[in-house]
FITIPA-776941 format. One line per field, with one value per residue (C-alpha): x, y, z; residue number from 1; residue in one letter; chain. Coordinates in Angstrom, 1 decimal, padded with zeros to 4 digits. Example, Ala and Ser with C-alpha at 12.3 -4.5 7.8 and 13.67 -1.06 7.14 Angstrom:
// FITIPA-776941
X <- (012.3 013.7);
Y <- (-004.5 -001.1);
Z <- (007.8 007.1);
pos <- (1 2);
code <- (a s);
unit <- (A A);
// end
This chain:
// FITIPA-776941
X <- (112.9 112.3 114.4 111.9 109.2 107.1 106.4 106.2 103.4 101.3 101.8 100.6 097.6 096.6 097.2 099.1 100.0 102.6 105.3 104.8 108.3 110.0 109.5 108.2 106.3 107.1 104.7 106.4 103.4 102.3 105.9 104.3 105.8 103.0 103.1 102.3 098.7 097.8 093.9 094.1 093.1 097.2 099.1 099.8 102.8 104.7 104.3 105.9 109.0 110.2 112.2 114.1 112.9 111.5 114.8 115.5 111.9 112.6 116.0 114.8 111.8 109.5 106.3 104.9 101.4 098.7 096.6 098.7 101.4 104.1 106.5 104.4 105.0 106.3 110.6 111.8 112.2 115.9 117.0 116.2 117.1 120.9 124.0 126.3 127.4 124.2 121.5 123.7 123.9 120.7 119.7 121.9 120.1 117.4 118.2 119.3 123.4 123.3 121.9 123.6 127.3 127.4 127.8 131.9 130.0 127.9 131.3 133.7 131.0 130.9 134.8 134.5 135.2 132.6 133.4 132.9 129.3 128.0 129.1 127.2 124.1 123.9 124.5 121.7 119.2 119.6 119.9 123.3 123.5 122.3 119.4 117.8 118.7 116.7 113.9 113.8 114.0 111.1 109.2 109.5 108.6 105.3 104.3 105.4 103.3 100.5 100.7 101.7 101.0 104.8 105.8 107.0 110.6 110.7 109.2 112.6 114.9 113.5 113.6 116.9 116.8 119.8 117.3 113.9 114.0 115.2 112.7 110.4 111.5 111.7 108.5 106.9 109.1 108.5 104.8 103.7 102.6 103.7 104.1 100.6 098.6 100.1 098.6 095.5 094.6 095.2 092.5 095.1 096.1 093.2 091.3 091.4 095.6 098.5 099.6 103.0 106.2 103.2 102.7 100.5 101.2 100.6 103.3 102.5 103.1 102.3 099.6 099.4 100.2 099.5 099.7 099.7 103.3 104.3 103.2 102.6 106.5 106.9 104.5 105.1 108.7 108.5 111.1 108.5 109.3 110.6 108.1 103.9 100.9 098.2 095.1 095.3 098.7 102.2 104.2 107.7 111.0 113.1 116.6 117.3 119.8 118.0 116.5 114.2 111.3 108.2 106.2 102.6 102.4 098.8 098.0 095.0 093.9 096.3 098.9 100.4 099.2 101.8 101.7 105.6 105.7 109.3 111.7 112.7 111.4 114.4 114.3 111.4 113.2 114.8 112.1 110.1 112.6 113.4 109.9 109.2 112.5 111.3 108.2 109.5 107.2 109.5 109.5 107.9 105.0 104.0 108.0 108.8 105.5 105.7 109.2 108.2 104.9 106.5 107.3 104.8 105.3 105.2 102.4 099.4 101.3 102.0 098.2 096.7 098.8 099.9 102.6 104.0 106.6 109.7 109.7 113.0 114.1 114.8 118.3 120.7 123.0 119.6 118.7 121.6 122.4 118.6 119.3 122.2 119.9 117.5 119.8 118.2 115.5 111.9 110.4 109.3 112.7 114.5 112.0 112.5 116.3 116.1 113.6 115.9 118.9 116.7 115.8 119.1 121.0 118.2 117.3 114.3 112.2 108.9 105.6 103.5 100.8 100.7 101.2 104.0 106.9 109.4 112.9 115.5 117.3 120.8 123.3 126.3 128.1 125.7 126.4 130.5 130.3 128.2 129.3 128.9 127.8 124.8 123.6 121.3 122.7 125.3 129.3 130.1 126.5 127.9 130.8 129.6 127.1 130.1 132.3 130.1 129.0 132.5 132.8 130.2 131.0 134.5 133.5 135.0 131.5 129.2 126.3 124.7 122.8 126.5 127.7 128.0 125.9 128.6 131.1 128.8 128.4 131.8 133.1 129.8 130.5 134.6 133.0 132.4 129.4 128.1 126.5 125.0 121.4 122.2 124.3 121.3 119.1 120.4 121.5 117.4 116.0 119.2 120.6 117.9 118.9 116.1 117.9 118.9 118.1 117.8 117.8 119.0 115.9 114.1 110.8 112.1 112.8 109.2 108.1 110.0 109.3 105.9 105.7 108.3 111.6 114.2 115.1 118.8 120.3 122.7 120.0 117.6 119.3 120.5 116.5 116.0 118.2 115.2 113.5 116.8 116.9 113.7 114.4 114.3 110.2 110.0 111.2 108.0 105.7 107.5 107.4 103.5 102.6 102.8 100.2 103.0 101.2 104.7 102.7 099.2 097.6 097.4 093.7);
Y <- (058.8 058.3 062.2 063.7 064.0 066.2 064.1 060.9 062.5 063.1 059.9 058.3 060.1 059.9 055.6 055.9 052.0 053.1 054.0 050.5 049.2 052.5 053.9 052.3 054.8 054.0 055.3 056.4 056.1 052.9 051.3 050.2 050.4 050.1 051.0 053.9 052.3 051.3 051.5 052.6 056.8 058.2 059.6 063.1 063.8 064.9 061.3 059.4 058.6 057.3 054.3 052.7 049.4 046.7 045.8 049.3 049.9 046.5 047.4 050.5 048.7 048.9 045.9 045.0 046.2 043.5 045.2 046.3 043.4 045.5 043.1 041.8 044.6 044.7 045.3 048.2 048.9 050.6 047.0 045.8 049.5 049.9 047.8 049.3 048.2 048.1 047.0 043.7 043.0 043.2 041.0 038.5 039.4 038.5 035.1 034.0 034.4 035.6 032.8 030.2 031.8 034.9 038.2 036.9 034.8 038.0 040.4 038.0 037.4 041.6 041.7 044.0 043.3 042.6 046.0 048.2 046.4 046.4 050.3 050.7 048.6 050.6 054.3 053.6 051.2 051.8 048.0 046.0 042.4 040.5 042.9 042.3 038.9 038.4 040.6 038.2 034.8 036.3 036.7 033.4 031.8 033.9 032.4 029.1 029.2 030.3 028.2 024.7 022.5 021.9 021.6 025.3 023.4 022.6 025.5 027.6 025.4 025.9 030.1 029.7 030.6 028.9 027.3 027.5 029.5 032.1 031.7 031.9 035.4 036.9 036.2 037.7 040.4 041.5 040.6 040.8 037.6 034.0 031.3 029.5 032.9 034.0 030.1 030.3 034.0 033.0 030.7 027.8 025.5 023.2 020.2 022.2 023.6 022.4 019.0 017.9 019.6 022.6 026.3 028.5 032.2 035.5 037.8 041.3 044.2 047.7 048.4 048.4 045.5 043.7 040.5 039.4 039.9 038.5 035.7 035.5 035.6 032.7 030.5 030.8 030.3 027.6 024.7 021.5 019.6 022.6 024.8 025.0 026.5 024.5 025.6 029.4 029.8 029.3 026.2 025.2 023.2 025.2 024.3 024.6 024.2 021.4 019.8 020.1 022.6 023.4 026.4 027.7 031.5 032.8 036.4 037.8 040.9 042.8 039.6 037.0 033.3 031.3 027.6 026.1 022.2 022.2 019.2 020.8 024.3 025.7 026.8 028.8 032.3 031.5 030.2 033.0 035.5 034.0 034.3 037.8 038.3 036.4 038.3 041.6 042.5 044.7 047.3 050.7 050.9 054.5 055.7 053.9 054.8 058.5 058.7 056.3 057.9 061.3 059.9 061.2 057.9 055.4 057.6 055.6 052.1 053.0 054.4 051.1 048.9 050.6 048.4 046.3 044.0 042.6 038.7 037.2 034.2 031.6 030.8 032.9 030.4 028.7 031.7 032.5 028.8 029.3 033.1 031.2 028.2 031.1 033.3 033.7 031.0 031.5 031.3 027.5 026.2 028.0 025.8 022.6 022.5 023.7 020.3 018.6 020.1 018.7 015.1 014.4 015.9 017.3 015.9 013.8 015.1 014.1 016.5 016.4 017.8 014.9 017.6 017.8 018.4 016.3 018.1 020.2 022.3 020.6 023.0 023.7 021.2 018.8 020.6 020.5 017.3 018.1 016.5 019.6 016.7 015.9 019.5 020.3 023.8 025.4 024.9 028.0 028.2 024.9 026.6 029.2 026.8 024.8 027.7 028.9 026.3 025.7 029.5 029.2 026.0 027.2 030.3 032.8 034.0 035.0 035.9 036.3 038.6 039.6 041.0 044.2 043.9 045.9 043.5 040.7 042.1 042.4 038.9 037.7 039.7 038.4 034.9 034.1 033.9 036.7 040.3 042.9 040.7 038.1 040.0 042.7 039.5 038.3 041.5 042.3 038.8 037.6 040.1 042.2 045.6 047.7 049.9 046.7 047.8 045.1 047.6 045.1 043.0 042.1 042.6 046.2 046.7 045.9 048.2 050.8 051.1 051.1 053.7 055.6 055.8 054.9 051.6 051.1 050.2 053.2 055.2 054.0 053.6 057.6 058.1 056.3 057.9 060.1 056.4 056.3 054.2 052.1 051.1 047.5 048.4 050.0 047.0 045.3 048.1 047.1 044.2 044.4 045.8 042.6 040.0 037.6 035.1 036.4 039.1 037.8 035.9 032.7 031.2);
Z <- (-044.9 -041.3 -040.6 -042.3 -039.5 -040.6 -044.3 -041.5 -039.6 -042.7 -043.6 -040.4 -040.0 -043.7 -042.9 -046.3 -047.2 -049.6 -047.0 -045.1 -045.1 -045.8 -041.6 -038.5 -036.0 -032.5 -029.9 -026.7 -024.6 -025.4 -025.8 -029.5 -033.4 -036.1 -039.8 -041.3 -042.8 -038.9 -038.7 -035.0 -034.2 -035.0 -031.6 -031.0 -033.1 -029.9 -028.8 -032.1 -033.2 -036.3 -037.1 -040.3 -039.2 -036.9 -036.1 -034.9 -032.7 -031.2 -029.8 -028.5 -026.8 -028.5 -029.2 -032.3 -032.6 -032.8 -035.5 -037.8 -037.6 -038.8 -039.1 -041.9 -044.0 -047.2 -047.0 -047.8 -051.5 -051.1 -051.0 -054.4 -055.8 -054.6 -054.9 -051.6 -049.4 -046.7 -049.6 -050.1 -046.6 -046.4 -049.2 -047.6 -043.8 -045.9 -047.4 -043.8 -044.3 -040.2 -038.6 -041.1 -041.1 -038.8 -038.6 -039.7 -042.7 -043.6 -043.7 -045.5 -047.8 -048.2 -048.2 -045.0 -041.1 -039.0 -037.6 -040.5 -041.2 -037.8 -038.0 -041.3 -040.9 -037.3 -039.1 -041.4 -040.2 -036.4 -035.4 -036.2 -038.4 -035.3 -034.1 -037.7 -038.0 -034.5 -035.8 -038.9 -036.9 -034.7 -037.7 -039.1 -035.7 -036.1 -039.7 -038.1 -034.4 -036.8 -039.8 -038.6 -035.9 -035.0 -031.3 -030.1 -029.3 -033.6 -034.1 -032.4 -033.5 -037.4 -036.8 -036.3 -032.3 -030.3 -027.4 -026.6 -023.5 -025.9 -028.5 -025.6 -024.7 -028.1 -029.0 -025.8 -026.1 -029.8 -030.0 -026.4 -026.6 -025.5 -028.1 -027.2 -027.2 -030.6 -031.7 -030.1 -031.6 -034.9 -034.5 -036.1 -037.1 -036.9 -039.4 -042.8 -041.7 -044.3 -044.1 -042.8 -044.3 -045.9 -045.0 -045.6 -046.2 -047.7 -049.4 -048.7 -051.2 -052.2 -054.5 -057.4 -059.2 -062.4 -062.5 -066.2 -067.5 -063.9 -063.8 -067.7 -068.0 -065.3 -066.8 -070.6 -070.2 -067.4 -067.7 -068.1 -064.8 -062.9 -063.2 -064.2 -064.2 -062.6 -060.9 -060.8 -059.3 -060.7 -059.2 -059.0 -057.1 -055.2 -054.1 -050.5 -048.0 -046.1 -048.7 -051.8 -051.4 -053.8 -053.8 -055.2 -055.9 -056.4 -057.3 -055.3 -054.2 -051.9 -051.6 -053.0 -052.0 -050.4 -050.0 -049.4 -048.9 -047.4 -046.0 -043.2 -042.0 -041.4 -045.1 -044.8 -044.2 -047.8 -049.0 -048.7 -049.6 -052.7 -053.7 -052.7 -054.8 -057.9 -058.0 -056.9 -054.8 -052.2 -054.9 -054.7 -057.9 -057.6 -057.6 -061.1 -062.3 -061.7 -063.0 -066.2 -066.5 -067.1 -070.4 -072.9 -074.9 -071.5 -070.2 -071.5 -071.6 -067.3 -067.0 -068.6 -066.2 -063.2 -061.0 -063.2 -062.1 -063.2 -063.3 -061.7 -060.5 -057.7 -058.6 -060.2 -062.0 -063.5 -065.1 -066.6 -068.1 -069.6 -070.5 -072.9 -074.0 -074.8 -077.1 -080.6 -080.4 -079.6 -076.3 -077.4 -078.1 -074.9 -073.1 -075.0 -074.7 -070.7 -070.6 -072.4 -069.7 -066.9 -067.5 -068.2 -065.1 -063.1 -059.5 -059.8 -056.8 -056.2 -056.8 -053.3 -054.4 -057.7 -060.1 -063.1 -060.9 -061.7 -061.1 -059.5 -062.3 -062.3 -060.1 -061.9 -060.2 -061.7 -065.2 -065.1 -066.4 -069.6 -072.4 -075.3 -078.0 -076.1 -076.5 -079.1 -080.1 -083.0 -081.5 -080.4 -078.1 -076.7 -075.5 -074.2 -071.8 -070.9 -070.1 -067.8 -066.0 -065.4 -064.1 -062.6 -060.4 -059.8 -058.6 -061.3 -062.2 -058.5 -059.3 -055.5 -053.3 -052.3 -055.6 -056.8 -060.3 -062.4 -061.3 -062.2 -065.4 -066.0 -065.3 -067.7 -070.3 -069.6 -070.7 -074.4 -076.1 -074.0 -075.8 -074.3 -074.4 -072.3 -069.7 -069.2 -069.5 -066.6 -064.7 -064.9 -063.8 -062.0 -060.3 -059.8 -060.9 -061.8 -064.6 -066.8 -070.3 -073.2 -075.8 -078.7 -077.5 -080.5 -078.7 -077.5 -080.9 -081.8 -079.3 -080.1 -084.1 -083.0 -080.4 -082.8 -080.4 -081.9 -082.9 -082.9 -079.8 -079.4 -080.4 -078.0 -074.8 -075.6 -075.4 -072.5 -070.3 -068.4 -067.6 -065.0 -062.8 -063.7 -067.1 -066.5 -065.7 -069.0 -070.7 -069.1 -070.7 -073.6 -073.9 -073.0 -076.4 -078.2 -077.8 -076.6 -073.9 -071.8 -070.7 -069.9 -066.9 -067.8 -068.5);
pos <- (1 2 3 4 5 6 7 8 9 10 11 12 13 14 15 16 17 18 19 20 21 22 23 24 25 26 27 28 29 30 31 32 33 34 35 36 37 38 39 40 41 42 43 44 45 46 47 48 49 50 51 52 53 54 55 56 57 58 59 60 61 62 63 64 65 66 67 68 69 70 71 72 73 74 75 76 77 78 79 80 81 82 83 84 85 86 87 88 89 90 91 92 93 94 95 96 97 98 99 100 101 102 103 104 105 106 107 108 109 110 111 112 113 114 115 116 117 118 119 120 121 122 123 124 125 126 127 128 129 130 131 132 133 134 135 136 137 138 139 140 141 142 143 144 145 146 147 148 149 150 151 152 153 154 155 156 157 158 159 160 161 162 163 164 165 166 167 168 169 170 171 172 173 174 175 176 177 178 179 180 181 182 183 184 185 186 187 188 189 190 191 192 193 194 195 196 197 198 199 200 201 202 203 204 205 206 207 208 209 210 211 212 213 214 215 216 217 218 219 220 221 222 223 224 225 226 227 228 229 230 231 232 233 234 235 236 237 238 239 240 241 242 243 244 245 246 247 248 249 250 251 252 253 254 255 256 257 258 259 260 261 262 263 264 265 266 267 268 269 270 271 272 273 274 275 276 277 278 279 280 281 282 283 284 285 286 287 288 289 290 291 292 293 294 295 296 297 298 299 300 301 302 303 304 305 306 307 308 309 310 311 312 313 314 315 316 317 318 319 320 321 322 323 324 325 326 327 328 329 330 331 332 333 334 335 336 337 338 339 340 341 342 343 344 345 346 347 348 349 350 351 352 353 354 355 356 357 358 359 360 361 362 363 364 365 366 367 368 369 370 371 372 373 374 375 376 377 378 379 380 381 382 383 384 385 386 387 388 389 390 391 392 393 394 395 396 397 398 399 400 401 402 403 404 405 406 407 408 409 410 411 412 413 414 415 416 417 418 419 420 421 422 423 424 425 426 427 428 429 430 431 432 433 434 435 436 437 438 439 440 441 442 443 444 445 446 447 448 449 450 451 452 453 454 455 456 457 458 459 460 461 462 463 464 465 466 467 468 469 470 471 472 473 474 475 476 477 478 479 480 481 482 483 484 485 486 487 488 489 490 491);
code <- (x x x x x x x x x x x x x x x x x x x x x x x x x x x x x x x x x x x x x x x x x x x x x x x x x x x x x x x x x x x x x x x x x x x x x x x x x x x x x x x x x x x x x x x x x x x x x x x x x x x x x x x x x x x x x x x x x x x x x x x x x x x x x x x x x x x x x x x x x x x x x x x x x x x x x x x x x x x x x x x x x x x x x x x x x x x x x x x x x x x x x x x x x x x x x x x x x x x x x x x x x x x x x x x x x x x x x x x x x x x x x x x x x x x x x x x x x x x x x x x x x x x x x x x x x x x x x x x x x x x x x x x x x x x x x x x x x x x x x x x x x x x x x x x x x x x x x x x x x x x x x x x x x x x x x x x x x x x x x x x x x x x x x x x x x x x x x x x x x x x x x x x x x x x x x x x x x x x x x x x x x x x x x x x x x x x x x x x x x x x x x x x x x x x x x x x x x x x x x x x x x x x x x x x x x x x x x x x x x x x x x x x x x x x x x x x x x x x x x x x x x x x x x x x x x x x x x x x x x x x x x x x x x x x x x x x x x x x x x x x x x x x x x x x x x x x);
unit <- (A A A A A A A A A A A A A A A A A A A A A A A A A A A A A A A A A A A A A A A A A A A A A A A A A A A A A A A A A A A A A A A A A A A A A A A A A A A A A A A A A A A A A A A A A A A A A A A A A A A A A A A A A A A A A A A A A A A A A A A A A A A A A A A A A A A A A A A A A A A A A A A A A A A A A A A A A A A A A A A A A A A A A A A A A A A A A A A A A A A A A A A A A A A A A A A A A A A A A A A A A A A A A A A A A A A A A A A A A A A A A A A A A A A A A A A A A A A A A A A A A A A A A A A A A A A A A A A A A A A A A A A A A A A A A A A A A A A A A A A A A A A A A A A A A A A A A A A A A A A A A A A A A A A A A A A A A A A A A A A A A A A A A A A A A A A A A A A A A A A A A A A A A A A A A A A A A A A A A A A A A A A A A A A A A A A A A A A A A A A A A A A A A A A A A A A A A A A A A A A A A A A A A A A A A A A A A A A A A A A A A A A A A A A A A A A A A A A A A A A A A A A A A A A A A A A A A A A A A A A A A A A A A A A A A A A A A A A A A A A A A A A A A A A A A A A);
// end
């Protein structure tokens, strides 16, 4: 979008929030980049220029403006919409696969050379692997300066900066400020700041959103001891490379509420990233609604509740060993034998705020060992949750930020047990790809009869092919015509 200057410049000066994250304006006489929604009086349109992201005004030279804090937008929504080449490497950029492994990590894990994805990164973003990564890593050191009290030397280590004199001089460079000026302007932390290992936050995204099957979803199928609802705000563990995290998510008006208790703060890049990703809040609300909404039959079910999300996940392989425990049971019983699952192979981890948090979900290394008579469930489902934990500790089934999500569903659907339900099931919440369409659901189904589409699957997903590619957002209108407490707020 950023080549079309003309549609940029409207944006700008109409401070139009829904392009944050989709173009950067960079100001040549002030050396500053702001979003689009920037409250300050718009430049002339002689003296902008338009970037496709931080990364890219940074390495031309450009500061962060202080009012607008664009690096604080919400990401781009291309990412969670494509599966190339550029989208997975920046889902990976995202999740920190740079500063743990390299730019060589990032392109083996790609199957490309370095070369070819510095060349494509640069071609479409402006700003190679490492100029993002940077711009990512100065971003975390700004949540950290302003949410904890750690020393500025922990603090650079934790962003993932290789010294501190470095740290030192991104931070004045991409915010104009030092490390102790950013602290002291942020007023924090002081008395009433976050305990030791806790940080505060708020996730940004672009309005609208509705709440209720979002966090509805997450709660009413939350794995006792893994996951809860306490308090207003939907709790859970979180694995981690450095340790065991746990995170609050609270809905509130214009962001999400962010509170991470974390071992080491190193993890908070993923962290975060895995919770913007579970509550998908990079996507782009008015584009699937207007496409959706155009729909005579989805028309009223979009008007009623503009924005809605679709609920994912923290961990690939756990959804997918609960999308099996969940085949052809109620919500109830997918919960029970997931509990069940847990206290017997989970990681006891303690809660730190002395709530129900009991658990890690076991890893499928923990799983390998599973002994098929201990599980609750008909033969063949035992198979089919000890095949794949198997696949999916060996390796045969990837189901990462790095893979392509037909050949995802291809090696799931290699594996038995698995129908078109579960492999959609976990290509919508798992994988992320926002055309996922359950259309044997028996909820869909529901739907469907009622709002008289068809209600055969063939028949159906025929029909639905104008809802491309946002059918996985349909299934959330969908879903949202039964009273099911999945797609309510919780009291």
């Amino acid at each position: 979008m950023h080549t079309d200057t003309e549609r940029c410049v409207r944006a700008v000066r109409s401070k139009d929030a829904r392009f944050d994250g989709w173009f950067y304006t960079a100001v040549l006489t002030t050396r500053i980049y702001c979003r689009p929604s920037c409250p300050v009086v718009p430049p002339k349109p002689e003296n902008m220029v338009f970037h496709p992201s931080a990364a890219a005004c940074q390495q031309a030279g450009f500061r962060a403006c202080k009012r607008c804090r664009p690096d604080t937008s919400p990401g781009s929504p291309e990412w969670n919409a494509r599966a190339d080449t550029v989208a997975r490497a920046m889902r990976l950029i995202r999740d920190g696969v740079v500063d743990r492994e390299g730019v060589p990590g990032l392109a083996a894990r790609l199957g490309y050379s370095a070369r070819q994805i510095e060349r494509q990164l640069l071609a479409e973003l402006g700003a190679g692997p490492l100029a993002l990564a940077r711009a990512q890593r100065a971003q975390t050191a700004r949540v950290l300066i302003e949410t904890t009290a750690l020393p500025f030397a922990d603090v650079a280590f934790a962003a993932g900066f290789s010294s501190v004199r470095t740290f030192n001089d991104t931070v004045r460079e991409v915010f104009a400020l030092t490390p102790g000026e950013l602290r002291t302007r942020a007023g924090r932390p002081g008395p009433g700041a976050p305990g030791p290992g806790a940080i505060e936050l708020r996730l940004p995204y672009r309005s609208p959103l509705t709440p209720g099957n979002l966090f509805g979803h997450l709660a009413a199928t939350g794995v006792p001891g893994v996951e809860e609802w306490r308090d207003g705000a939907y709790r859970r563990h979180l694995h981690l490379p450095h340790g065991p995290g746990t995170v609050a998510l609270t809905p509130r008006e214009g962001h999400i509420g962010c509170r991470l208790r974390l071992t080491d703060p190193r993890d908070l890049t993923l962290a975060v990233s895995r919770c913007r990703w579970l509550l998908d809040l990079d996507a782009d609300p008015l584009a699937v609604d207007e496409q959706l909404a155009a729909d005579p039959v989805l028309a009223p079910l979009v008007a009623a509740a503009p924005g809605r999300r679709v609920p994912r996940t923290v961990d690939p392989a756990e959804l997918t060993v609960r999308a099996v425990l969940g085949q052809q049971v109620s919500t109830a019983a997918a919960r029970t034998h997931a509990a069940r699952l847990v206290a017997a192979h989970g990681t006891p981890v303690e809660d730190p705020d002395g709530g129900g948090l009991t658990h890690l979900f076991p890893t499928p290394g923990q799983l390998a060992s599973l002994d098929p008579e201990s599980l609750a469930l008909p033969r063949t489902r035992r198979t089919t949750v000890t095949t794949l934990v198997a696949a999916l500790a060996d390796g045969a089934v990837r189901l990462g930020p790095d893979v392509h999500w037909d050949e995802a569903r291809a090696a799931l659907a290699a594996l038995p047990g698995f129908g078109p339900w579960t492999v959609e099931t976990i290509a919508m919440r798992a994988l992320g790809d926002p055309d996922a369409f359950l259309a044997g659901d028996l909820g869909v189904r529901k739907a469907a009869r009622h709002l008289g589409l068809p209600a055969t699957p063939a028949a159906l997903t025929a029909r639905t092919a104008a809802w491309r590619p946002w059918r996985a957002y349909a299934v959330q209108h969908l879903w949202a015509t039964d009273s099911h407490p999945v797609n309510h707020l919780p009291a």
